[in-house]
TIMISE-514775 format. One record per residue (C-alpha): x negated, y negated, z. Coordinates in steps of 0.001 Angstrom, whole numbers, padded with zeros to 6 digits, always signed. Layout:
N
<node><px>X</px><py>Y</py><pz>Z</pz></node>
...
END
This chain:
357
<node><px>+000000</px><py>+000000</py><pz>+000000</pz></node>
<node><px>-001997</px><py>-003172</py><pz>-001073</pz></node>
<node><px>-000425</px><py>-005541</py><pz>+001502</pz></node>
<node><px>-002445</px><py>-003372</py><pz>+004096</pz></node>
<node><px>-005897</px><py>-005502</py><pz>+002772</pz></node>
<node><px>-004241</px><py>-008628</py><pz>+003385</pz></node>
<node><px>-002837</px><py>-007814</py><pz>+007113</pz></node>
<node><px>-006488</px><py>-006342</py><pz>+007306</pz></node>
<node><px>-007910</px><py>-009713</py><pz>+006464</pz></node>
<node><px>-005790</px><py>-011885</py><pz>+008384</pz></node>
<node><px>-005938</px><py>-009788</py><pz>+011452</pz></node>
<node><px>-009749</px><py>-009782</py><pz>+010929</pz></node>
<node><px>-009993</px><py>-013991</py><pz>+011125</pz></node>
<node><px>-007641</px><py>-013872</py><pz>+013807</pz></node>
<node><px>-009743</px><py>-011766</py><pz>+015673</pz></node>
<node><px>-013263</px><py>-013266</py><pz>+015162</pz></node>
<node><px>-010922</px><py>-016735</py><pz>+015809</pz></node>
<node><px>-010329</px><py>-015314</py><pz>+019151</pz></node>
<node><px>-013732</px><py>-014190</py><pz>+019723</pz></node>
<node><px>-015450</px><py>-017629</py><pz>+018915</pz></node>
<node><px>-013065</px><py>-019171</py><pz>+021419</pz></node>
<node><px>-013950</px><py>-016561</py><pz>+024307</pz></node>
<node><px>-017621</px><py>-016788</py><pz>+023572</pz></node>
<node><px>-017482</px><py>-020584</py><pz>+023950</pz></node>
<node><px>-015143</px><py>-020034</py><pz>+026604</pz></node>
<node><px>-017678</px><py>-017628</py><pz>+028753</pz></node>
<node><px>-020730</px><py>-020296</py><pz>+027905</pz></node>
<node><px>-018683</px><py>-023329</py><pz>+028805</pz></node>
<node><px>-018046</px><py>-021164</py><pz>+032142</pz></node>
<node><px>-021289</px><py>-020440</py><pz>+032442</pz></node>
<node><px>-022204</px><py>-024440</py><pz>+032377</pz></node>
<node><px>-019873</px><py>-024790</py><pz>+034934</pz></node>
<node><px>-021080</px><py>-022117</py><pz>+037460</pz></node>
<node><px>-024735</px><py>-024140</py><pz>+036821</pz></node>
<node><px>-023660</px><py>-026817</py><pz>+037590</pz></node>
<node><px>-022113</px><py>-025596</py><pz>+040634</pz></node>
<node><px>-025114</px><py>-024141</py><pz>+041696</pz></node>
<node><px>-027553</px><py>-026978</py><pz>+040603</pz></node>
<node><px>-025029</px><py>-029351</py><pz>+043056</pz></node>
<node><px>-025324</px><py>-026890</py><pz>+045835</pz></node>
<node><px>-029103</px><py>-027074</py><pz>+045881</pz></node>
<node><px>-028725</px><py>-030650</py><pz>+045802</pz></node>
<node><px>-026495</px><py>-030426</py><pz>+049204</pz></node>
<node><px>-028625</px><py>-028359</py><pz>+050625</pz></node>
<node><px>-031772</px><py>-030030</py><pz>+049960</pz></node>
<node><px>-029336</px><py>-033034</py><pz>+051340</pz></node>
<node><px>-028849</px><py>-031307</py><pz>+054646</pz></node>
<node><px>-032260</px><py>-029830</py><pz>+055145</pz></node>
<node><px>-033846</px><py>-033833</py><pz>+054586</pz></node>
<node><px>-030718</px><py>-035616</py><pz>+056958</pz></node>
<node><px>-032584</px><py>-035332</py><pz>+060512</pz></node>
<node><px>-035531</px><py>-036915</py><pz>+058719</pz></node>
<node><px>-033585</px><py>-039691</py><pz>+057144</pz></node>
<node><px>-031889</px><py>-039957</py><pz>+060589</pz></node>
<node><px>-034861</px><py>-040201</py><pz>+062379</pz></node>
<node><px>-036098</px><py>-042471</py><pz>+059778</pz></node>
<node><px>-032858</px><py>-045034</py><pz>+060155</pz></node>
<node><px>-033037</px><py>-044988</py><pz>+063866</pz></node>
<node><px>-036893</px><py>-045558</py><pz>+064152</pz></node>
<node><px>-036167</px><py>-048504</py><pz>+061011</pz></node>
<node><px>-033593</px><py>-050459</py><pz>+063039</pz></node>
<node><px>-035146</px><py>-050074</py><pz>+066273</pz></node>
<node><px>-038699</px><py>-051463</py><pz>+064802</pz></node>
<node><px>-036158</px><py>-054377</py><pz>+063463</pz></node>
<node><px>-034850</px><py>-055190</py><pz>+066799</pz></node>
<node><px>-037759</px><py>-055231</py><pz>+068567</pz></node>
<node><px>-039263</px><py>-057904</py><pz>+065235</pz></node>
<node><px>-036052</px><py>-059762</py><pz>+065873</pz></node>
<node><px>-034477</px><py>-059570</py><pz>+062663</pz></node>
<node><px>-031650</px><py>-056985</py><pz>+063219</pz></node>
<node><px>-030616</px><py>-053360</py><pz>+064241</pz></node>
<node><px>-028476</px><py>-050463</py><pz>+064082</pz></node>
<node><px>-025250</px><py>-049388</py><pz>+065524</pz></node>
<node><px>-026342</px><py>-049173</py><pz>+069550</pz></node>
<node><px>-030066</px><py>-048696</py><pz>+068251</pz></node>
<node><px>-028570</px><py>-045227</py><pz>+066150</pz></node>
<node><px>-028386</px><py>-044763</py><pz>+062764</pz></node>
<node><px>-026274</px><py>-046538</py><pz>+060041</pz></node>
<node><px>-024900</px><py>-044205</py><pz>+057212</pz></node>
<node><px>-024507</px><py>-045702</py><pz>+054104</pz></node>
<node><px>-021747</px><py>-045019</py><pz>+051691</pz></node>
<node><px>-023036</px><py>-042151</py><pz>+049883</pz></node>
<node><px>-024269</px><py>-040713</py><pz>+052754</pz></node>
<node><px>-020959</px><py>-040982</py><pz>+054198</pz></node>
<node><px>-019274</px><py>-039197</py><pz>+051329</pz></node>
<node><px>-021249</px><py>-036535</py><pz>+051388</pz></node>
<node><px>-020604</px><py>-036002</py><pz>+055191</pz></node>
<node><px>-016823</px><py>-035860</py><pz>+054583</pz></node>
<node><px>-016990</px><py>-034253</py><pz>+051017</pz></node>
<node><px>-016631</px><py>-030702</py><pz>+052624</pz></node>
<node><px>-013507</px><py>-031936</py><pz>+053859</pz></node>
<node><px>-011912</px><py>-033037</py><pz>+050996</pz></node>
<node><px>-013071</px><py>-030496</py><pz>+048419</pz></node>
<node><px>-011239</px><py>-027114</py><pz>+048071</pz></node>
<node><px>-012194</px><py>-024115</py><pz>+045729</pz></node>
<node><px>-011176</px><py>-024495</py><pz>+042355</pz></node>
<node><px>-008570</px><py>-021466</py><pz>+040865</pz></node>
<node><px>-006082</px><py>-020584</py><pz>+044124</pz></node>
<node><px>-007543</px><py>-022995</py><pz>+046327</pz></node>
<node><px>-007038</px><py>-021769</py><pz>+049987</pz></node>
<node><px>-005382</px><py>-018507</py><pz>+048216</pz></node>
<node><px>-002000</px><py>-019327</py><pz>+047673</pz></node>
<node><px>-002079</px><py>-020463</py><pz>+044218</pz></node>
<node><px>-000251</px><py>-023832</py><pz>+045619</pz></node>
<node><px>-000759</px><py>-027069</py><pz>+045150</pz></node>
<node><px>-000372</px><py>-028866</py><pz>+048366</pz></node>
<node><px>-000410</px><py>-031935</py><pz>+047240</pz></node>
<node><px>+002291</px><py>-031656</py><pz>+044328</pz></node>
<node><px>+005372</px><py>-030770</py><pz>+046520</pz></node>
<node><px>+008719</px><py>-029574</py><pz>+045025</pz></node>
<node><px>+011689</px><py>-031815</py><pz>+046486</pz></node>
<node><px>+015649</px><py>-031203</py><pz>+047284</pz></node>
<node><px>+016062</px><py>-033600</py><pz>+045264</pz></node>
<node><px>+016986</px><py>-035149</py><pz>+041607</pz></node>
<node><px>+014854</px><py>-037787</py><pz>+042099</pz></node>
<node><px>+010887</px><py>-037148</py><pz>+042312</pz></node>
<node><px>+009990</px><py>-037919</py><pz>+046404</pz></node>
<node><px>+013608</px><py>-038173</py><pz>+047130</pz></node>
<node><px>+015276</px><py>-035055</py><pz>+049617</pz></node>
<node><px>+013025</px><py>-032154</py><pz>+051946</pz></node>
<node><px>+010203</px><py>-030208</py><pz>+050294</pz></node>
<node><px>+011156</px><py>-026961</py><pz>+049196</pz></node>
<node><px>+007884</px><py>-025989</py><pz>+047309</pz></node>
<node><px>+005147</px><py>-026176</py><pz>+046191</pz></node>
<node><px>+004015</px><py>-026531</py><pz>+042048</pz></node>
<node><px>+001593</px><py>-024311</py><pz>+041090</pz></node>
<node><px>-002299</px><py>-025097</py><pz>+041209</pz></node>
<node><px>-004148</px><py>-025430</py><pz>+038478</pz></node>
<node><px>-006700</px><py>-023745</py><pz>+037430</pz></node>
<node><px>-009579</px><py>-025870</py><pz>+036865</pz></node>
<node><px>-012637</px><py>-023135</py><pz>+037318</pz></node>
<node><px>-014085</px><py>-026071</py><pz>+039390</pz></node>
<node><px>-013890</px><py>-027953</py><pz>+042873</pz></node>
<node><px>-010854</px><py>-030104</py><pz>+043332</pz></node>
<node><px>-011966</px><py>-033005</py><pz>+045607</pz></node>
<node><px>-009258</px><py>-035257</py><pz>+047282</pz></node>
<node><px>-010632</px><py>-038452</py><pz>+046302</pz></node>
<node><px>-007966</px><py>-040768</py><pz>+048020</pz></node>
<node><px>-008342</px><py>-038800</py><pz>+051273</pz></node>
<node><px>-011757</px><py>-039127</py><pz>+050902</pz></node>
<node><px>-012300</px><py>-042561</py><pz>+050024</pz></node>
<node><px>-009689</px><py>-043310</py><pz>+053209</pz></node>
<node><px>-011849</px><py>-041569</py><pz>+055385</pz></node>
<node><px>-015371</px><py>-043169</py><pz>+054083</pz></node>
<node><px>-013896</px><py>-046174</py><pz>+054372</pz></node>
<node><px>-012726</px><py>-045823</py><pz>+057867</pz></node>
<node><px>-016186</px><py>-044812</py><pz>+059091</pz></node>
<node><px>-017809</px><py>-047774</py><pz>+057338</pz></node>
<node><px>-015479</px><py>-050244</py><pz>+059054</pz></node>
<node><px>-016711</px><py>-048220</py><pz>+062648</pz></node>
<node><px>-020004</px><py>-048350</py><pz>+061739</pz></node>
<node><px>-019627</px><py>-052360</py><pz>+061009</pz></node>
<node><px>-017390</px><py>-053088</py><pz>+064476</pz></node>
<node><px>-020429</px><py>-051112</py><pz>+066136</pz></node>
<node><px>-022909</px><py>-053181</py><pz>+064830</pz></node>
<node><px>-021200</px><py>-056778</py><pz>+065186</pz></node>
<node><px>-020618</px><py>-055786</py><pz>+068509</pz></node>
<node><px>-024485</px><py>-054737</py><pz>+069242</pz></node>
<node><px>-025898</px><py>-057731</py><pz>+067375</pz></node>
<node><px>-024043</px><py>-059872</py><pz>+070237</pz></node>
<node><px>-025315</px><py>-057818</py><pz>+072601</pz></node>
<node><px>-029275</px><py>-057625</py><pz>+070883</pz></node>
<node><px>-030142</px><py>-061337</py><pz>+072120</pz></node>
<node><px>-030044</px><py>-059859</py><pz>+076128</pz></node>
<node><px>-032416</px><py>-056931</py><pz>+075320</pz></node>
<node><px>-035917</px><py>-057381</py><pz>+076802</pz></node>
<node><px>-037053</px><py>-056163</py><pz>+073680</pz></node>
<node><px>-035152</px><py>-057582</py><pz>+070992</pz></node>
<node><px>-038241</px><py>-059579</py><pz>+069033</pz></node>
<node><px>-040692</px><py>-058624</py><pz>+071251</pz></node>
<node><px>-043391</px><py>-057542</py><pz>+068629</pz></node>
<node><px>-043356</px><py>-061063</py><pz>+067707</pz></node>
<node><px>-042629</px><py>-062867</py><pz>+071151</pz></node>
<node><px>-046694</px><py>-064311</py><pz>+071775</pz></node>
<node><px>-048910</px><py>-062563</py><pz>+074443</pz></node>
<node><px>-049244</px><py>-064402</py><pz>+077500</pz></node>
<node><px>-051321</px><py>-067394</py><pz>+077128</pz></node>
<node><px>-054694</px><py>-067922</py><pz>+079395</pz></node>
<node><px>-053688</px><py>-070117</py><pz>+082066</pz></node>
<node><px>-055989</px><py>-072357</py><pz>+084038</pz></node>
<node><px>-057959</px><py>-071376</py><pz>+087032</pz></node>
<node><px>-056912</px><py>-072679</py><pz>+090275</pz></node>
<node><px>-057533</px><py>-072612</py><pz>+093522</pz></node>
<node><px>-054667</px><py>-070452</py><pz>+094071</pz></node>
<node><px>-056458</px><py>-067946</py><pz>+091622</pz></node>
<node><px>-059812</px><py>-068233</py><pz>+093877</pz></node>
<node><px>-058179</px><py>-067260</py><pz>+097063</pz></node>
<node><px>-056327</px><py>-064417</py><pz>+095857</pz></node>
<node><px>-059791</px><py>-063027</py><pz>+093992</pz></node>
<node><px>-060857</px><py>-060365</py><pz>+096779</pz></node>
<node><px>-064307</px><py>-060162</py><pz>+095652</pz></node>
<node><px>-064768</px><py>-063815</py><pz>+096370</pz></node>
<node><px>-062979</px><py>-063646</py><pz>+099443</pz></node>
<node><px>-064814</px><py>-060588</py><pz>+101052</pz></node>
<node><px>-068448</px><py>-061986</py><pz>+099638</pz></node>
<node><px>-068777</px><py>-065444</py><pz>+100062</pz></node>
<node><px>-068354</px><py>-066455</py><pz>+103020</pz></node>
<node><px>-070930</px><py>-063014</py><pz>+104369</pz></node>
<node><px>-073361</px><py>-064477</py><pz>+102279</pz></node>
<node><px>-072985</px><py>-068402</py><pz>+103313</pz></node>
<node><px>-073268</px><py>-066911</py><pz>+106819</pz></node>
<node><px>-076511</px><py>-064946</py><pz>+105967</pz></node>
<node><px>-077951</px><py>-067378</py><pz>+104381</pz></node>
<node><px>-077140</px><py>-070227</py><pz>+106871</pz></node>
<node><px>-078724</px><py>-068090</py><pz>+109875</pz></node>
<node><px>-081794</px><py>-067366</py><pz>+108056</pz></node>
<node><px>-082358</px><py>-070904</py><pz>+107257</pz></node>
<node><px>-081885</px><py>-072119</py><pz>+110525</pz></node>
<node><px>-084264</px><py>-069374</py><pz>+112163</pz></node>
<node><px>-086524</px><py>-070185</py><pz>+110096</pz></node>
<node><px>-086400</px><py>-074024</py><pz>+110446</pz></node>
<node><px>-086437</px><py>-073122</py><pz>+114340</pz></node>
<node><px>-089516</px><py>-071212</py><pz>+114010</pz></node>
<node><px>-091054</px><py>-074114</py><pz>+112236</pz></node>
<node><px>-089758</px><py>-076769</py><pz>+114714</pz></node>
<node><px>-087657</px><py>-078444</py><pz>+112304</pz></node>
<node><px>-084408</px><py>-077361</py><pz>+113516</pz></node>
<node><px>-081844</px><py>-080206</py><pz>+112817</pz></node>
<node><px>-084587</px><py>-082263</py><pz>+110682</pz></node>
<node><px>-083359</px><py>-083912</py><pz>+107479</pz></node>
<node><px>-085351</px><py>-081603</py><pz>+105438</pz></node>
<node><px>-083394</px><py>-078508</py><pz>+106870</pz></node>
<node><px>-080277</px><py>-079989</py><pz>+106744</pz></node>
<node><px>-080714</px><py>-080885</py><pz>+102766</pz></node>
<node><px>-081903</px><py>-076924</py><pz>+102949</pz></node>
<node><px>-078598</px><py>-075760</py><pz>+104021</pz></node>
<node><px>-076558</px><py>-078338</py><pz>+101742</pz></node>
<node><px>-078237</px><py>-077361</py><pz>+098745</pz></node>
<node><px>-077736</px><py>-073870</py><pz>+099625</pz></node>
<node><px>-074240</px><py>-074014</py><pz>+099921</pz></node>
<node><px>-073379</px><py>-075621</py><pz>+096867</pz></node>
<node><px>-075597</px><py>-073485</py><pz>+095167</pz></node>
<node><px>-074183</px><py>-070715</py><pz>+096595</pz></node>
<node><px>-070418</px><py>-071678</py><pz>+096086</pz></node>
<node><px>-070991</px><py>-072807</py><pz>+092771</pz></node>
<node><px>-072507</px><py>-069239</py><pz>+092004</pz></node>
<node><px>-069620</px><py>-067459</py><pz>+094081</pz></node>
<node><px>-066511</px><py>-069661</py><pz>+092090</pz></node>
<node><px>-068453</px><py>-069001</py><pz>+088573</pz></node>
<node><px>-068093</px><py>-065297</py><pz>+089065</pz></node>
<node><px>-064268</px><py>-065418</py><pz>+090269</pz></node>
<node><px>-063780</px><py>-067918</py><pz>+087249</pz></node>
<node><px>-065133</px><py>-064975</py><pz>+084579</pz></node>
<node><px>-063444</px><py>-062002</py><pz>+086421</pz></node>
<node><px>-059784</px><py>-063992</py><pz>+085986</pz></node>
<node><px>-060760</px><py>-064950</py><pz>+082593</pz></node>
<node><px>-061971</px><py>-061310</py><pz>+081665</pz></node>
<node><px>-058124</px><py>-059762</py><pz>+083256</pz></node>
<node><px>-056669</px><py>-062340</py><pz>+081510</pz></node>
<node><px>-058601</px><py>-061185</py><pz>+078105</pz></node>
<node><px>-058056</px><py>-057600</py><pz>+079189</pz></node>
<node><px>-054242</px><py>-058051</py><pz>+079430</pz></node>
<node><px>-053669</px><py>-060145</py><pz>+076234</pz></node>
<node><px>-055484</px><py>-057414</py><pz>+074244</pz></node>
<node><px>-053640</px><py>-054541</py><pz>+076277</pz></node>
<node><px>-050210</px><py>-056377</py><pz>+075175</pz></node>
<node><px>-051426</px><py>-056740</py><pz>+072016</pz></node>
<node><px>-052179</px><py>-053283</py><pz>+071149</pz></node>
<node><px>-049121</px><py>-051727</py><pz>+072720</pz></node>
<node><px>-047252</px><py>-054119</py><pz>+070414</pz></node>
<node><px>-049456</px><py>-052355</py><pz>+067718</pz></node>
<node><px>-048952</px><py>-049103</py><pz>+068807</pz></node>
<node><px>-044895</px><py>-049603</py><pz>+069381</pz></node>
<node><px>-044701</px><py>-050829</py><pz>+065525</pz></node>
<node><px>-046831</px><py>-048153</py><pz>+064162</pz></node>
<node><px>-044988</px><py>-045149</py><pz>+065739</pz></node>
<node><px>-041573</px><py>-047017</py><pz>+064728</pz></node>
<node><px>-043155</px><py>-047966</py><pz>+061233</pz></node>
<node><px>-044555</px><py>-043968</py><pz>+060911</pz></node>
<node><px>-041007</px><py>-042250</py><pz>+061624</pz></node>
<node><px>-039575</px><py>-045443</py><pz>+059361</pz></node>
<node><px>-041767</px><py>-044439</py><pz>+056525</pz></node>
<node><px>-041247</px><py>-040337</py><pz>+056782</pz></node>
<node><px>-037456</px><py>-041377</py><pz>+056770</pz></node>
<node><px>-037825</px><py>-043485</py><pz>+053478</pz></node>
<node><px>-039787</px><py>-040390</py><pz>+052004</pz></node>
<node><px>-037026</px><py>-037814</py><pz>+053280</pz></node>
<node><px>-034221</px><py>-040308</py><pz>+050940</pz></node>
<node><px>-036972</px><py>-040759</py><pz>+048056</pz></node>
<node><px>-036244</px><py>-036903</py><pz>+047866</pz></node>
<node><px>-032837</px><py>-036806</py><pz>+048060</pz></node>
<node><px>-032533</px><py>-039442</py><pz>+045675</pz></node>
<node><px>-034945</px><py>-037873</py><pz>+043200</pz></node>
<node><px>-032989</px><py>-034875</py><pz>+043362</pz></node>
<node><px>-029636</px><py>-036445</py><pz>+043185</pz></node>
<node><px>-031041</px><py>-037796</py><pz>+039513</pz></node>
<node><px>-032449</px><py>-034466</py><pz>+038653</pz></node>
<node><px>-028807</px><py>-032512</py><pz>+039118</pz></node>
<node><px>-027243</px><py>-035505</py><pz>+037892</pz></node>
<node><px>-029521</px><py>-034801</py><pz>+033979</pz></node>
<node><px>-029169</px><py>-031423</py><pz>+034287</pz></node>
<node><px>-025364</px><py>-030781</py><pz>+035148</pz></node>
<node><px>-024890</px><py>-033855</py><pz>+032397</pz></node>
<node><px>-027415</px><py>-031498</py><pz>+030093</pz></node>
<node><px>-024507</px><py>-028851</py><pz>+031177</pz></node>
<node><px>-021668</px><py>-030588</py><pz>+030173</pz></node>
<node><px>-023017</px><py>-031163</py><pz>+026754</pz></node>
<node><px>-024330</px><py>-027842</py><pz>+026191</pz></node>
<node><px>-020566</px><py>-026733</py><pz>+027041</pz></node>
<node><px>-019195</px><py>-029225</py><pz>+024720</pz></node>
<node><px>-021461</px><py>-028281</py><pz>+022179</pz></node>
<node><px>-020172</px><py>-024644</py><pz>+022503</pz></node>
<node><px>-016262</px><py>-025681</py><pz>+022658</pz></node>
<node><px>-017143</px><py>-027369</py><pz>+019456</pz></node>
<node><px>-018793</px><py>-024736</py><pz>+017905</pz></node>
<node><px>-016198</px><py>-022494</py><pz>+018929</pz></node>
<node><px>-013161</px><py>-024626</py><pz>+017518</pz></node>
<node><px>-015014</px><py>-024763</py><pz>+014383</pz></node>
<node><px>-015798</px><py>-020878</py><pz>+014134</pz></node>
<node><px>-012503</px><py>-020087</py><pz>+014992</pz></node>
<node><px>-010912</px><py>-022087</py><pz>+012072</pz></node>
<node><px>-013687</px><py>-020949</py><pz>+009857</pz></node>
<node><px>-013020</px><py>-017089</py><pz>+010855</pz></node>
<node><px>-009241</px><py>-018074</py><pz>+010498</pz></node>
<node><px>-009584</px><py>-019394</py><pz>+007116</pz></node>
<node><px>-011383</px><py>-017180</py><pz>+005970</pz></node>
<node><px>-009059</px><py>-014198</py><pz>+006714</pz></node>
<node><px>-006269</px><py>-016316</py><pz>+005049</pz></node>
<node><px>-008803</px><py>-017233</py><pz>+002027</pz></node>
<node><px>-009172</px><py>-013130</py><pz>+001628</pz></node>
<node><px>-005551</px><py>-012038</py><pz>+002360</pz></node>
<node><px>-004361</px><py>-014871</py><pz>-000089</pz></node>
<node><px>-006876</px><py>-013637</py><pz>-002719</pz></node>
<node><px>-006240</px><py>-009798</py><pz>-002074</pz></node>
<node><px>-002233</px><py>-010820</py><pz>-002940</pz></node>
<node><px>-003430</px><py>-012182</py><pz>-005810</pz></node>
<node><px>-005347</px><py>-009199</py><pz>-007180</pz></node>
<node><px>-002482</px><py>-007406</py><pz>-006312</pz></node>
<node><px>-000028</px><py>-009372</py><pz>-008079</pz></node>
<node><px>-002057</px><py>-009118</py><pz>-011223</pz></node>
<node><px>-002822</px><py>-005524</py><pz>-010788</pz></node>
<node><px>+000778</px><py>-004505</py><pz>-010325</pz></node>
<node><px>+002571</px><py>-006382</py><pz>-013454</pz></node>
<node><px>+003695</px><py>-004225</py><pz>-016141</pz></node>
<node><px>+001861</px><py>-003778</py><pz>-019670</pz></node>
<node><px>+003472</px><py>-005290</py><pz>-022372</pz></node>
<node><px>+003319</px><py>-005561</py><pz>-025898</pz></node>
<node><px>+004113</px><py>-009548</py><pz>-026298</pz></node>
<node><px>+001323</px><py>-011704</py><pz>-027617</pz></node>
<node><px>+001915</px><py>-013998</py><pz>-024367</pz></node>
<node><px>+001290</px><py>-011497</py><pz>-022074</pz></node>
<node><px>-001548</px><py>-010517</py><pz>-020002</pz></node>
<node><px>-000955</px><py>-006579</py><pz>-020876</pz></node>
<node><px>-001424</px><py>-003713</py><pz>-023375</pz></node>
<node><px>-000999</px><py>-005618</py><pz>-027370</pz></node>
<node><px>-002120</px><py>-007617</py><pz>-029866</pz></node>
<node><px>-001454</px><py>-011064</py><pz>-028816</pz></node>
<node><px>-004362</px><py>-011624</py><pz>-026773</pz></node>
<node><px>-007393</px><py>-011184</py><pz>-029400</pz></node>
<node><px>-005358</px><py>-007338</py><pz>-030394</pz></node>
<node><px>-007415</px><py>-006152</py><pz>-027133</pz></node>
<node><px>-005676</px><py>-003552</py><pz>-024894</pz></node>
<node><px>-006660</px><py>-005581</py><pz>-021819</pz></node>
<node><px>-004383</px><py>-003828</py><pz>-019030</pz></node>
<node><px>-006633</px><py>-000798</py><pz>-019594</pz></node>
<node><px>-009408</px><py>-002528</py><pz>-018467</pz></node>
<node><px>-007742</px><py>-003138</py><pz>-014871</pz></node>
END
């Protein structure tokens, strides 16, 4: 039966149709199950980096406060936006397919009701079946958006309170400046206290014993002795109680001086391993970002290529089943003796043609 080779060739394009479309089908799936996984990695690599970039925002805003020029909610950590959506993304993100199982779409309700919202919910409309996450981006954006105003209120409300801490700008407040030497200062220096007057007292006795020994005891002579003793000896005495404040004041400039160098270089370290923990994240976030955008292509590509098979395989069976009709049209018309016909007689150059076929 010669209709049999054209059902043969049309059910032949339909069927290399249909397996173009699964084949771009299963690659455009694939695509999609990379990009799943590339985004996982990226989360991952997300939550194995956050207690650095933590750290790294707490030790950032507290080295601020102390330089006077700002701070962090209570001295903690101030998510940005981004990093706020990812914290809440798990949240807001179910499976793609059946979701939690039921096949339902909880947020598409069915109402008792000819208007759309009107009457109670009697069901839920079935859930589509994406193949991918469905996020719910006005939940999520609420609840972003909701932290970020928190995280603001907390921050006002410790920049009013910043100006009372002892060490809000005190990396840049100045070291204690060297104060004069006093009198004060003299009689509260020990050393002076507990050697100068033994040694005006030794000093005095010897003189006089030996001005008595000479019989000059009380002369002019001795008594310019023991004045120019004393002053010597004070003047010696106050010099050295003058250096020793000087030197503890020197000593406790440069000991304030290099704990404020210390303070910002610990802050500044765990600042810096911070910025290097969100360098990564960010690189990463690129690198998923060009290769699930390399995936989408390279599933577009195969859609494409798919479409275009398909109605190439289609039209081809159709090209073959219309041709075999023809042939079989031609094949199957009688032979004929007229000069106008295609068959068996003279007509057409006196050739017996039909034989031929």
């Amino acid at each position: 039966m010669p209709w049999i080779g054209a059902l043969a060739s049309v059910a032949g394009g339909l069927l290399a149709s249909d397996s173009a479309g699964d084949a771009a089908d299963t690659q455009s799936a694939a695509a999609r199950e990379a990009s799943a996984i590339q985004e996982r990695a990226r989360l991952q690599q997300r939550s194995d980096l956050s207690p650095w970039m933590q750290g790294g925002v707490g030790a950032n805003n507290e080295l601020l406060k102390r330089m006077g020029v700002g701070g962090g909610t209570g001295g903690g950590a101030v998510l940005t936006q981004e990093q706020l959506r990812a914290q809440f993304l798990p949240q807001f993100t179910r499976a793609g397919g059946a979701g939690d199982g039921s096949g339902l779409d909880y947020n598409n309700p069915i109402y008792n009701g000819e208007n759309e919202g009107a009457g109670a919910i009697v069901g839920y409309r079935p859930l589509a079946d994406t193949g991918s996450p469905q996020i719910d981006e006005a939940g999520l954006n609420a609840a972003v958006q909701q932290a970020m105003a928190q995280q603001q209120a907390q921050q006002a409300q410790y920049q009013a309170q910043a100006a009372s801490d002892p060490n809000f700008g005190s990396l840049l407040a100045p070291a204690p400046a060297y104060k004069q030497f006093t009198q004060q200062d003299l009689n509260n220096d020990l050393v002076f206290q507990n050697t100068y007057k033994a040694a005006i007292d030794t000093g005095t006795n010897a003189l006089n014993a030996r001005a008595a020994n000479s019989g000059s005891w009380g002369s002019g002579a001795a008594l310019k002795a023991l004045t120019r003793f004393g002053a010597q000896e004070t003047n010696k005495y106050t010099g050295d109680a003058y250096n020793r404040n000087w030197n503890q004041q020197a000593d406790s400039y440069n000991r304030n001086m290099a704990g404020k160098q210390q303070t910002y270089d610990f802050l500044s370290g765990v600042s810096r391993q911070g910025q290097s923990a969100a360098a990564g994240v960010g690189a990463a976030g690129i690198a998923t970002g060009n290769a699930i955008a390399g995936n989408a292509l390279a599933s577009g590509n195969a859609q494409s290529a798919g479409i275009v098979g398909g109605a190439n395989a289609l039209s081809g069976g159709i090209s073959d089943a219309t041709s075999a009709w023809q042939w079989n049209q031609l094949l199957s018309k009688p032979k004929t003796a007229s000069s106008g016909g295609w068959g068996t007689g003279t007509g057409y150059g006196n050739q017996d043609y039909g034989s031929y076929l």
